[in-house]
PLY file of the C-alpha trace (Angstrom):
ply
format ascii 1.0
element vertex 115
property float x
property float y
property float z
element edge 114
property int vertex1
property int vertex2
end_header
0.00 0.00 0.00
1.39 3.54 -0.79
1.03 6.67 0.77
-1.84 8.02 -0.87
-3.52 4.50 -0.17
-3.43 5.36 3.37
-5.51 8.43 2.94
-8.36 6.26 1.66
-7.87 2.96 4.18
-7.51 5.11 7.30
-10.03 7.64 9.58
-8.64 9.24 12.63
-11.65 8.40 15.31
-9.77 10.45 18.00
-7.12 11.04 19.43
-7.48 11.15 23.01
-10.56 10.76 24.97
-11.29 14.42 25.36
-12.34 14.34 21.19
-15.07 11.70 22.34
-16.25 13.44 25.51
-16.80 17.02 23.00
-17.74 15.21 20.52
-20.84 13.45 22.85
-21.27 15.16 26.32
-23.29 13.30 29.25
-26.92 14.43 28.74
-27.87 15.38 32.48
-30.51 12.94 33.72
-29.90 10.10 30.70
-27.46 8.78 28.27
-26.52 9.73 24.90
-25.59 7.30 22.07
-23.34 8.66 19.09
-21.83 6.43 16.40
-18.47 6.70 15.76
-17.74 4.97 12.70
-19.43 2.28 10.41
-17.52 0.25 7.50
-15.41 -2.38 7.08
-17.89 -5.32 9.05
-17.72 -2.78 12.06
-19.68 -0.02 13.63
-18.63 1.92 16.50
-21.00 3.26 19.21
-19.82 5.35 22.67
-22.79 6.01 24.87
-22.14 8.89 27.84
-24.50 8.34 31.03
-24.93 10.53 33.59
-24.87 9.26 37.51
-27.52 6.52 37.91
-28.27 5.66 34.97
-30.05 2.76 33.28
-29.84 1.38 29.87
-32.76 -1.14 29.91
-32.32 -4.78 28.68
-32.19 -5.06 25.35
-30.30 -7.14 22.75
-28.05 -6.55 19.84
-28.72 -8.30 15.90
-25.15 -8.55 15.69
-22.39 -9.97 18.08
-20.90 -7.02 20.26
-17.73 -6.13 22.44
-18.31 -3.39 25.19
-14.89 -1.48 26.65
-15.30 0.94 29.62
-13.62 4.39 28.65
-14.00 6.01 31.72
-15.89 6.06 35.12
-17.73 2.22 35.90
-20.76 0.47 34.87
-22.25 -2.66 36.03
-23.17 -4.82 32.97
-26.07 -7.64 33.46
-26.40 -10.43 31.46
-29.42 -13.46 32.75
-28.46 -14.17 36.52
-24.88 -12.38 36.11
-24.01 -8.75 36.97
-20.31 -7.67 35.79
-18.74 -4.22 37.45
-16.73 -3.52 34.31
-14.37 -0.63 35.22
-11.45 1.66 33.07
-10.49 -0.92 30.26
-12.99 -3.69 31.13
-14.44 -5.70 28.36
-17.13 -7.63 27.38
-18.09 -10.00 24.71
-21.57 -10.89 23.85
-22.72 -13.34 21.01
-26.19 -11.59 18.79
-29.44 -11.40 20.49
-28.17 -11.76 24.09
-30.48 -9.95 26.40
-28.24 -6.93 29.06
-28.66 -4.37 30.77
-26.04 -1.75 31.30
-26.35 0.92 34.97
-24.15 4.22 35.81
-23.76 4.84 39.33
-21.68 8.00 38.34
-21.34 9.13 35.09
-19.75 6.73 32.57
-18.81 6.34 28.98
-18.77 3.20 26.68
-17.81 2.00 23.62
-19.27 -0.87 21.81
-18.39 -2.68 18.34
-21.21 -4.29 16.30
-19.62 -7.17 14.63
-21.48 -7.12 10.64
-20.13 -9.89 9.95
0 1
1 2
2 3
3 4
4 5
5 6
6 7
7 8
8 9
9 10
10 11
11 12
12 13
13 14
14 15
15 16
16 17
17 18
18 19
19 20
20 21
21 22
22 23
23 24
24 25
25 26
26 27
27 28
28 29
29 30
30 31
31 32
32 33
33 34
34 35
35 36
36 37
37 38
38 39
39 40
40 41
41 42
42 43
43 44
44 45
45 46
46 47
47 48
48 49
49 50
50 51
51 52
52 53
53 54
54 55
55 56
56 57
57 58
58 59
59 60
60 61
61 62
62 63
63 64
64 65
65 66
66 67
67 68
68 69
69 70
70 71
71 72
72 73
73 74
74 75
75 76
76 77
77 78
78 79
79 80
80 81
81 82
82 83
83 84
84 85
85 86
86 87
87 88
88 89
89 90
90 91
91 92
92 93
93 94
94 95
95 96
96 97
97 98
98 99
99 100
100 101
101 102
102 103
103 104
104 105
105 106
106 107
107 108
108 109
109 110
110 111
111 112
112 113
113 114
């Protein structure tokens, strides 16, 4: 690949955190959902919640990874509730019912596997 290949196979997301916080603040009382990028067999989603907040169950049509980016969330899947913290991870196959809850304010990132 050349140089001016790059241009066209590349997107600069961010470079620190502070591009995704401006980019989409905690909405006071809620969450907000913004997606990042889509291509490639991958779209990526950060959600900002405020302090105790609740995304609802609900389930993904494609498989999914979840990384903490900054505060702590505990993520419920069935019988099991994970407190994923700074760098935590999660993996979840398609149509697997969670839940994800703020105590303080938090910020996610998930990646939708196309396929």
């Amino acid at each position: 690949m050349d140089k001016n290949d790059t241009k066209i196979a590349s997107s600069l997301l961010a470079q620190e955190l502070g591009d995704l916080e401006l980019a989409n603040p905690i909405k006071p009382g809620g969450y907000s959902a913004q997606r990042i990028s889509s291509g490639s067999g991958v779209t990526l989603v950060q959600i900002a919640f405020d302090a105790d907040v609740e995304l609802a169950e609900h389930k993904a049509a494609t498989p999914i990874i979840v990384q903490v980016l900054d505060g702590q969330v505990d993520f419920s899947v069935g019988d099991q509730t994970h407190q994923l913290r700074y760098g935590g991870m999660i993996q979840l196959e398609a149509g697997v019912i969670h839940a994800v809850y703020a105590e303080n304010p938090a910020r996610i990132l998930i990646t939708f596997i196309n396929g």
